[in-house]
ZADOLUM-649998 format. One record per residue (C-alpha): residue number from 0; residue in three letters; y, x, z. Coordinates in steps of 0.001 Angstrom, whole numbers, plus 500000, padded with zeros to 6 digits. Example, Ala and Ser with C-alpha at 12.3 -4.5 7.8 and 13.67 -1.06 7.14 Angstrom:
BEGIN
+-----+------+--------+--------+--------+
: seq : type :      Y :      X :      Z :
+-----+------+--------+--------+--------+
:   0 :  ALA : 495500 : 512300 : 507800 :
:   1 :  SER : 498940 : 513670 : 507140 :
+-----+------+--------+--------+--------+
//
This chain:
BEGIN
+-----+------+--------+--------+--------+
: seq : type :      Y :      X :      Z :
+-----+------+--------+--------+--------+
:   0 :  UNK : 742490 : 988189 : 577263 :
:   1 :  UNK : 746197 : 987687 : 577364 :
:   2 :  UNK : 747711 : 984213 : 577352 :
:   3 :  UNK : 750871 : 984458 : 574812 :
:   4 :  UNK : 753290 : 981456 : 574711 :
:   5 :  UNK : 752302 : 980660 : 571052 :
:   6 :  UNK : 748523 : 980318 : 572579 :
:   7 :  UNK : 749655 : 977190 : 574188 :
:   8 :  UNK : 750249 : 974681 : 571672 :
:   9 :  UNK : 748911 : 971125 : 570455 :
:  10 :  UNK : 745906 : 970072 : 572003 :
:  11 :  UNK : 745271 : 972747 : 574294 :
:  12 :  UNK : 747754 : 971667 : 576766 :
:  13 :  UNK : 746408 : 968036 : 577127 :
:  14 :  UNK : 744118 : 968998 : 580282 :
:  15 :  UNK : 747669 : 970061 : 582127 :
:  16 :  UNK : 747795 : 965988 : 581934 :
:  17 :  UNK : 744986 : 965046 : 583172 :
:  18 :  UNK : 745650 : 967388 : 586187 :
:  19 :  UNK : 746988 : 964681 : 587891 :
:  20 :  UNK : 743472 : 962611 : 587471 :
:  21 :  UNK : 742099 : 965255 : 589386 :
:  22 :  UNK : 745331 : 966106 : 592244 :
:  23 :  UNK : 745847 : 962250 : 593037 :
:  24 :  UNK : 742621 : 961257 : 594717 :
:  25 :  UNK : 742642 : 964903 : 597011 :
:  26 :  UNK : 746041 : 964321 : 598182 :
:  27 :  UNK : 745709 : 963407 : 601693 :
:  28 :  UNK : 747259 : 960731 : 603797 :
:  29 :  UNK : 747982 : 957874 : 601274 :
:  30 :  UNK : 748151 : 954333 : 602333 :
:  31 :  UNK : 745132 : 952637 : 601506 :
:  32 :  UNK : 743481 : 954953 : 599257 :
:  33 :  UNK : 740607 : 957237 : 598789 :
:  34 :  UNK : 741368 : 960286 : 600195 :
:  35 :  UNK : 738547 : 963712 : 600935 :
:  36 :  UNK : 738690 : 962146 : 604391 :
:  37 :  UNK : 738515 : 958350 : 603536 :
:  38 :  UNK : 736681 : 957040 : 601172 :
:  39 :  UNK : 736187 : 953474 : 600176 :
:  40 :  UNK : 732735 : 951518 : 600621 :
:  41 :  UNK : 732740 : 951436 : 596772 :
:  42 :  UNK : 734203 : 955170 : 595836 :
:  43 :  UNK : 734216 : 958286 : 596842 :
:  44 :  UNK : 736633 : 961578 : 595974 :
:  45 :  UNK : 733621 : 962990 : 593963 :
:  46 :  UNK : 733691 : 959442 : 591696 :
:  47 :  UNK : 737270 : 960360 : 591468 :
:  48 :  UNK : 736415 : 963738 : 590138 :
:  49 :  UNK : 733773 : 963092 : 587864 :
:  50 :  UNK : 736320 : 960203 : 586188 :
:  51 :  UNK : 739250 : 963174 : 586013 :
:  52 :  UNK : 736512 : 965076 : 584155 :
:  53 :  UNK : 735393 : 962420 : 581782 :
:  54 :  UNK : 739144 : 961165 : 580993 :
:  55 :  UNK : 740089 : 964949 : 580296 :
:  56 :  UNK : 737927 : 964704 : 577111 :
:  57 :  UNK : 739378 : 961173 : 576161 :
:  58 :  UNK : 742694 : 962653 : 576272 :
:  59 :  UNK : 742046 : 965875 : 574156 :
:  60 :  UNK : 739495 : 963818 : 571945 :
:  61 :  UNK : 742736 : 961341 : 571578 :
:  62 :  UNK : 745038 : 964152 : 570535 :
:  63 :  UNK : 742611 : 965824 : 568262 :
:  64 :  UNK : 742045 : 962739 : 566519 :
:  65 :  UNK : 745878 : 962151 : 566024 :
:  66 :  UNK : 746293 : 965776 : 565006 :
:  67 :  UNK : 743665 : 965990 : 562512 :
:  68 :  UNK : 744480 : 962115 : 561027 :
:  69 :  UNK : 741095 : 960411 : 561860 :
:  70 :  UNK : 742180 : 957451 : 562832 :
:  71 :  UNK : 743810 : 955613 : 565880 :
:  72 :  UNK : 743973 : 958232 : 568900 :
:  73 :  UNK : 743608 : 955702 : 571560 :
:  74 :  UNK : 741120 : 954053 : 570299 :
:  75 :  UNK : 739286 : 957052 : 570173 :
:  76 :  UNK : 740122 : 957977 : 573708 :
:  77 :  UNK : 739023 : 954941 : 574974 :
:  78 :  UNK : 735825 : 955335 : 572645 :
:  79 :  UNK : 734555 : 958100 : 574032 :
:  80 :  UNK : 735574 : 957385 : 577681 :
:  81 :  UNK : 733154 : 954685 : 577649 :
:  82 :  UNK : 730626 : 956629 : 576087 :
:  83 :  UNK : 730496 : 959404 : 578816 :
:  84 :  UNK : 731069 : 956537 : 581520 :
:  85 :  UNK : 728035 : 955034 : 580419 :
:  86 :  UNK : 725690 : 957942 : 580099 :
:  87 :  UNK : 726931 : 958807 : 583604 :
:  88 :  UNK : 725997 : 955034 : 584905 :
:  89 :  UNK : 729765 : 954837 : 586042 :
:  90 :  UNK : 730186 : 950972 : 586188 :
:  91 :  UNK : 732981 : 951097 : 588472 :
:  92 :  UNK : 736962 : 951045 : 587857 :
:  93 :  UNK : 738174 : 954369 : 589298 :
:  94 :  UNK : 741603 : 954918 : 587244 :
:  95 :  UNK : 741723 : 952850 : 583990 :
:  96 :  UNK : 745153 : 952798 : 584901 :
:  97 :  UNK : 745869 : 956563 : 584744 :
:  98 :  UNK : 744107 : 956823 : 581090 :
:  99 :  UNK : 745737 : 954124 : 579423 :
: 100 :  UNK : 748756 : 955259 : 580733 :
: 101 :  UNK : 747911 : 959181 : 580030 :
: 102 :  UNK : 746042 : 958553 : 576288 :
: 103 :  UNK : 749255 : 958090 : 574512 :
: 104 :  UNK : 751282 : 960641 : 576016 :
: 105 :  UNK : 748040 : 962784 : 574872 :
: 106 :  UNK : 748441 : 961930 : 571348 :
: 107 :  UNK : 752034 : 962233 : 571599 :
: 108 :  UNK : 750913 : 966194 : 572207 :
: 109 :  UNK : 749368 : 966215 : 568960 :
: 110 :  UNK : 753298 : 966792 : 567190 :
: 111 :  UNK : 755502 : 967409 : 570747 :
: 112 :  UNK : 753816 : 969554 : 572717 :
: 113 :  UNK : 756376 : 972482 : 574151 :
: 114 :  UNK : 758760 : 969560 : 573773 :
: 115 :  UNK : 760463 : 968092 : 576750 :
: 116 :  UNK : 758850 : 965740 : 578820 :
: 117 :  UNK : 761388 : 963075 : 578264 :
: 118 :  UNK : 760748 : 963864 : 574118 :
: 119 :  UNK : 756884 : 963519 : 574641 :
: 120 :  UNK : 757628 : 960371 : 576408 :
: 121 :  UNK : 759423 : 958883 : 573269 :
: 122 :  UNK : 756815 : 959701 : 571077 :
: 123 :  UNK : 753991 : 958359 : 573355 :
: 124 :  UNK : 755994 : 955139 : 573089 :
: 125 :  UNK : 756130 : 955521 : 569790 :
: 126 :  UNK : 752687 : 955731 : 568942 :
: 127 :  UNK : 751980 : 952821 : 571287 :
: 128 :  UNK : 754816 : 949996 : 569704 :
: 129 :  UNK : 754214 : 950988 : 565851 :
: 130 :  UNK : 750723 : 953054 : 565974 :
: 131 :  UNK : 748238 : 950405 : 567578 :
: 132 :  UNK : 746466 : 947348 : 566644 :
: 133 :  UNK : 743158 : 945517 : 566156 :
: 134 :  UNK : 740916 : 948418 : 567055 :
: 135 :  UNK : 742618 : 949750 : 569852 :
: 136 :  UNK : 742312 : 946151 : 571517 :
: 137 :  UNK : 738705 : 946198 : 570825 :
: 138 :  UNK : 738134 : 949555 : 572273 :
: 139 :  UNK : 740080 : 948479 : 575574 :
: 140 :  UNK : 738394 : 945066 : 576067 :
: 141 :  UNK : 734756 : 947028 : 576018 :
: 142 :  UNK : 735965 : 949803 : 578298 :
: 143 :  UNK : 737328 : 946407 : 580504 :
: 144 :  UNK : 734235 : 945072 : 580149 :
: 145 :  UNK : 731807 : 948032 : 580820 :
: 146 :  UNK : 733857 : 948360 : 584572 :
: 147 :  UNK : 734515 : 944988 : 585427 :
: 148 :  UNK : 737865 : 945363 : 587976 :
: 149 :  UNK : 737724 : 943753 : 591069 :
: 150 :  UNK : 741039 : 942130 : 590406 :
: 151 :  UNK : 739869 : 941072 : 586659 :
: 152 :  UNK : 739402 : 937265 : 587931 :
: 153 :  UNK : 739091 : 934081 : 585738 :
: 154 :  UNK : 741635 : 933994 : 582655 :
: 155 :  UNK : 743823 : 931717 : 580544 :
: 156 :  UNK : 746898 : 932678 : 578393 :
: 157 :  UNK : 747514 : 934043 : 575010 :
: 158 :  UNK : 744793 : 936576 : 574437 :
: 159 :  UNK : 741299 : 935899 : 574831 :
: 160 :  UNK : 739594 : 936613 : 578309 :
: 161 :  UNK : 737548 : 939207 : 578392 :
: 162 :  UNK : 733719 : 938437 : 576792 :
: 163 :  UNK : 735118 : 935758 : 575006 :
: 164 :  UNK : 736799 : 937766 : 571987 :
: 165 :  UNK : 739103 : 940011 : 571292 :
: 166 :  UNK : 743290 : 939824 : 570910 :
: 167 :  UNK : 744691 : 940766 : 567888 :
: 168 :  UNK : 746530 : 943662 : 568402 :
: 169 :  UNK : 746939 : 946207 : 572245 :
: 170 :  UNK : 750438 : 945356 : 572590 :
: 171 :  UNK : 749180 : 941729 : 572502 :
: 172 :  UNK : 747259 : 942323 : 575665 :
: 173 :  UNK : 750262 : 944443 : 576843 :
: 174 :  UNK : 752499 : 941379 : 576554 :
: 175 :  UNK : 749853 : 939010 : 578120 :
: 176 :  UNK : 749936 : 941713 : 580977 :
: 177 :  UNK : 753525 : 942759 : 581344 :
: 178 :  UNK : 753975 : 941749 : 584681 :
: 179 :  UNK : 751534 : 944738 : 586075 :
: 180 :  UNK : 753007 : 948238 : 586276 :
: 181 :  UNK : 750883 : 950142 : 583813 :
: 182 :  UNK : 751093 : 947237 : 581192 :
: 183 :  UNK : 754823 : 947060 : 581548 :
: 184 :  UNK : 754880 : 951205 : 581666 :
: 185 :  UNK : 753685 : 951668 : 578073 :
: 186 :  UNK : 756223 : 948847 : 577040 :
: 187 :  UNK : 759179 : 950295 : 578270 :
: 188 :  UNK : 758447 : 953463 : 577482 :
: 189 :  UNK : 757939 : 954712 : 580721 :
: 190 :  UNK : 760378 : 953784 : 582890 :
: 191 :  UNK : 758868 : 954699 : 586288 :
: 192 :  UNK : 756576 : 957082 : 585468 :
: 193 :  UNK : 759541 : 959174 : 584355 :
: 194 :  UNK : 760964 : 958320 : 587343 :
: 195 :  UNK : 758596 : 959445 : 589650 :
: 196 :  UNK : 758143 : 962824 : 587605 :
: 197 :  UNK : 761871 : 963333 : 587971 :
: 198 :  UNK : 761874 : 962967 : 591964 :
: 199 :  UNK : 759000 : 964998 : 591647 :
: 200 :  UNK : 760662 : 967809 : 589783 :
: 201 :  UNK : 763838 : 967563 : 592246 :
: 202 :  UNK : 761646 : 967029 : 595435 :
: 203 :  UNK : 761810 : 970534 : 596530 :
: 204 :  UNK : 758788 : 970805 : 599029 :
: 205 :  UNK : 755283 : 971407 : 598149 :
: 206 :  UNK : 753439 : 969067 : 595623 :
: 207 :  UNK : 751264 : 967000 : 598094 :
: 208 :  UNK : 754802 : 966523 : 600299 :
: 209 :  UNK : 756772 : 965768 : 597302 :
: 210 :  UNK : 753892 : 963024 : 596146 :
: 211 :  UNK : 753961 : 961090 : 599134 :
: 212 :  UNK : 757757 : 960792 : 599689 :
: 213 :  UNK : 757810 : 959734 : 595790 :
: 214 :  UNK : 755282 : 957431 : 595899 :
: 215 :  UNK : 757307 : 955513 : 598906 :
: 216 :  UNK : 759953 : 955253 : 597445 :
: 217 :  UNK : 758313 : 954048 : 594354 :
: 218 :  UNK : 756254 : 951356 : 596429 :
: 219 :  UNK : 760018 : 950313 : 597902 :
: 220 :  UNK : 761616 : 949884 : 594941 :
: 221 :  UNK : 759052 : 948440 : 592641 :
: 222 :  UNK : 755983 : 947069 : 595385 :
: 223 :  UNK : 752785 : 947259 : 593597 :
: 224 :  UNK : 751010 : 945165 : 591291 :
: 225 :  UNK : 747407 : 945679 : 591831 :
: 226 :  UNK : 748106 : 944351 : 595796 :
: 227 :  UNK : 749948 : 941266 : 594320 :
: 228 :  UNK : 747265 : 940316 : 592064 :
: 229 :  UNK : 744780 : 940433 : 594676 :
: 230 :  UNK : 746770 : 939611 : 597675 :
: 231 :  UNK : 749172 : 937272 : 596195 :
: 232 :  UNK : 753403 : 937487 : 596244 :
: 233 :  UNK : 753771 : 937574 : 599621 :
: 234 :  UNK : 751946 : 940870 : 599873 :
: 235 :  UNK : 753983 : 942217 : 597254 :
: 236 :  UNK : 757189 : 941794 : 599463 :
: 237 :  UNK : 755619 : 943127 : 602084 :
: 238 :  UNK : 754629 : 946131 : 600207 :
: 239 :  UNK : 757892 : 947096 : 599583 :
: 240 :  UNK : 759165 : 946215 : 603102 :
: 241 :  UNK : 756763 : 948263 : 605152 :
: 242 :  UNK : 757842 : 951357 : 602419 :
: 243 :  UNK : 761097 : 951227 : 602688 :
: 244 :  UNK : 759898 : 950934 : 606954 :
: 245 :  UNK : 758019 : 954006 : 606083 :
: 246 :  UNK : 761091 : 956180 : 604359 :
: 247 :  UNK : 763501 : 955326 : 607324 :
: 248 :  UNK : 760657 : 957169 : 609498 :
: 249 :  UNK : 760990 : 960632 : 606917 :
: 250 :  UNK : 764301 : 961323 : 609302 :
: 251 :  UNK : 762602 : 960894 : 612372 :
: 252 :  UNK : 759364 : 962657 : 611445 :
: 253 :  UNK : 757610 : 963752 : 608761 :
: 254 :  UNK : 756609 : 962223 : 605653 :
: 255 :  UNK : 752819 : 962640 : 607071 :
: 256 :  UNK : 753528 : 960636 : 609932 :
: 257 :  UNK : 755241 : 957900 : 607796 :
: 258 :  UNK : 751585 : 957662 : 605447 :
: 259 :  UNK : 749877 : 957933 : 608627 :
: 260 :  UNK : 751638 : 955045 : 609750 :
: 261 :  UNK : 751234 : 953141 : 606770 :
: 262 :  UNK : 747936 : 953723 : 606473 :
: 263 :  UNK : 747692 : 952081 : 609622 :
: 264 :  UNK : 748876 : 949020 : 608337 :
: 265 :  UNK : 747657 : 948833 : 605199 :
: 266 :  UNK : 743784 : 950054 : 605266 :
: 267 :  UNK : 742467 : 947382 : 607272 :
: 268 :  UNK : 743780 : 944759 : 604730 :
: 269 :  UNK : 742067 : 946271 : 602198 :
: 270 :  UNK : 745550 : 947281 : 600715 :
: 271 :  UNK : 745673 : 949613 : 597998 :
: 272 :  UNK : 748244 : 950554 : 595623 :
: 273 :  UNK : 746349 : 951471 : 592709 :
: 274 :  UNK : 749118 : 950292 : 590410 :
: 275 :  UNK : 751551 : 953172 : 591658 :
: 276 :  UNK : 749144 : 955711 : 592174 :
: 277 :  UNK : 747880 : 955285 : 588545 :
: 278 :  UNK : 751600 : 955742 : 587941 :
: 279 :  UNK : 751833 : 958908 : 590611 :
: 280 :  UNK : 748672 : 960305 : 588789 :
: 281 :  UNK : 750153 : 960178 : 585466 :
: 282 :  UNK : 753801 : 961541 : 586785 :
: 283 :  UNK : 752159 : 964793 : 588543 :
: 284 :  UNK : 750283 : 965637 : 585345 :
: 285 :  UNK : 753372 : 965243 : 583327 :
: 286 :  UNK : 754932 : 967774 : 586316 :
: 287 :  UNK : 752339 : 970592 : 585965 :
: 288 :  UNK : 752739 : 970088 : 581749 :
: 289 :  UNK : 756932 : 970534 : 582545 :
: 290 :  UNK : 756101 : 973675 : 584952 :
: 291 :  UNK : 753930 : 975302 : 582519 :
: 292 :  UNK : 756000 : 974583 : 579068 :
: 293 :  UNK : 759416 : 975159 : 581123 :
: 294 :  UNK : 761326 : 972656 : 579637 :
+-----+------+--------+--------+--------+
//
């Protein structure tokens, strides 16, 4: 069969974004994370892969569902997330992050795809400020609720905690949350993701190499989130201090030996930056969508 340009439209291209689902967790050194060659106690590569898998029908389910008007395309995604996770027995929080961050720029494929990245971007925003409400909240609490994050903790603030209700609307619980990455990501409108993708598409060197040198400079500029809410403040300075350590190495060595070195630190703290790396997961599949479409 040939593959004509035309062939490639709507909701057929979604799985080019949740390539990076499946890159992230085989890229190897990363500070702190699961890697083929270092897995945590809790999760493995394979868990990794079999999330990819079940997130890459939440995201075409989610653009479908925009594209045919059924309803609320997150929701949906979300929906049927926790469906598979739960027929699979997954009880564990492998990259919530990277879907909530990748179902609306799924949807936003529904109307944009061949469009820019930057254009799919807007309309992912979009769909999140003026297209969500009641049910998406719903559907996000459950998912929360069926994988129980180790950084979830007790809660009191403007939305309900979770098992005790449900907020009004998503960007309620985005608000409530705006001071972690991926909350404050589908805000803004994707401010870092965008500009990870961008250093990705300027990097130059192969796609594992150009990954790790983004990701330090994203963990020197912004720290990361999920380490702060488990390790407190001080860790987040230190994050971003022993990065920006790490990038001053790149001249001296290689960007290997810089991860190497912060892995060095980092993984006997327990320290992992799944905050950026749900971002870095997000930006590479929003890299392989820009290679392929060519805008």
């Amino acid at each position: 069969m040939i593959l004509r340009d035309e062939d490639l439209e709507g909701c057929s291209v979604t799985p080019l974004i949740a390539q990076g689902l499946y890159l992230e967790p085989v890229i190897h050194p990363k500070p702190g994370a699961v890697t083929p060659l270092r897995p945590h106690s809790d999760k493995s590569v394979v868990d990794f892969i079999v999330n990819a898998s079940i997130a890459e029908v939440a995201l075409y389910e989610a653009c479908t569902w925009r594209s045919r008007g059924l309803g609320s395309p997150i929701a949906r995604g979300f929906k049927v997330y926790r469906i598979l996770a739960s027929k699979l027995g997954l009880k564990t929080n492998i990259a919530l992050g990277s879907l909530t961050l990748a179902l609306p720029l799924a949807a936003a494929l529904s109307s944009k795809a061949g469009a820019p990245v930057s254009e799919v971007v807007r309309e992912a925003h979009s769909i999140v400020v003026n297209e969500t409400g009641f049910e998406e909240a719903v559907e996000y609490y459950k998912l929360i609720e069926l994988l129980k994050p180790s950084h979830l903790g007790s809660y009191t603030g403007p939305v309900p905690s979770i098992g005790s209700g449900y907020p009004s609307s998503f960007t309620d619980i985005l608000k409530a949350a705006s001071w972690d990455l991926v909350h404050r990501e589908l805000l803004e409108g994707y401010p870092i993701t965008l500009e990870a993708f961008n250093m990705l598409v300027e990097g130059g060197a192969p796609i594992a190499e150009s990954f790790l040198t983004t990701l330090l400079e994203l963990l020197a500029r912004h720290g990361d989130t999920l380490i702060a809410s488990k390790y407190g403040f001080t860790a987040y300075k230190r994050v971003k201090a022993e990065a920006l350590e790490a990038l001053r190495m790149l001249s001296g060595g290689g960007v290997y030996e810089a991860v190497e070195w912060l892995d060095s630190l980092w993984r006997p703290r327990g320290w992992n930056p799944g905050a950026a790396l749900d971002v870095m997961a997000v930006a590479l599949g929003l890299l392989l969508y820009h290679k392929i479409e060519g805008k």
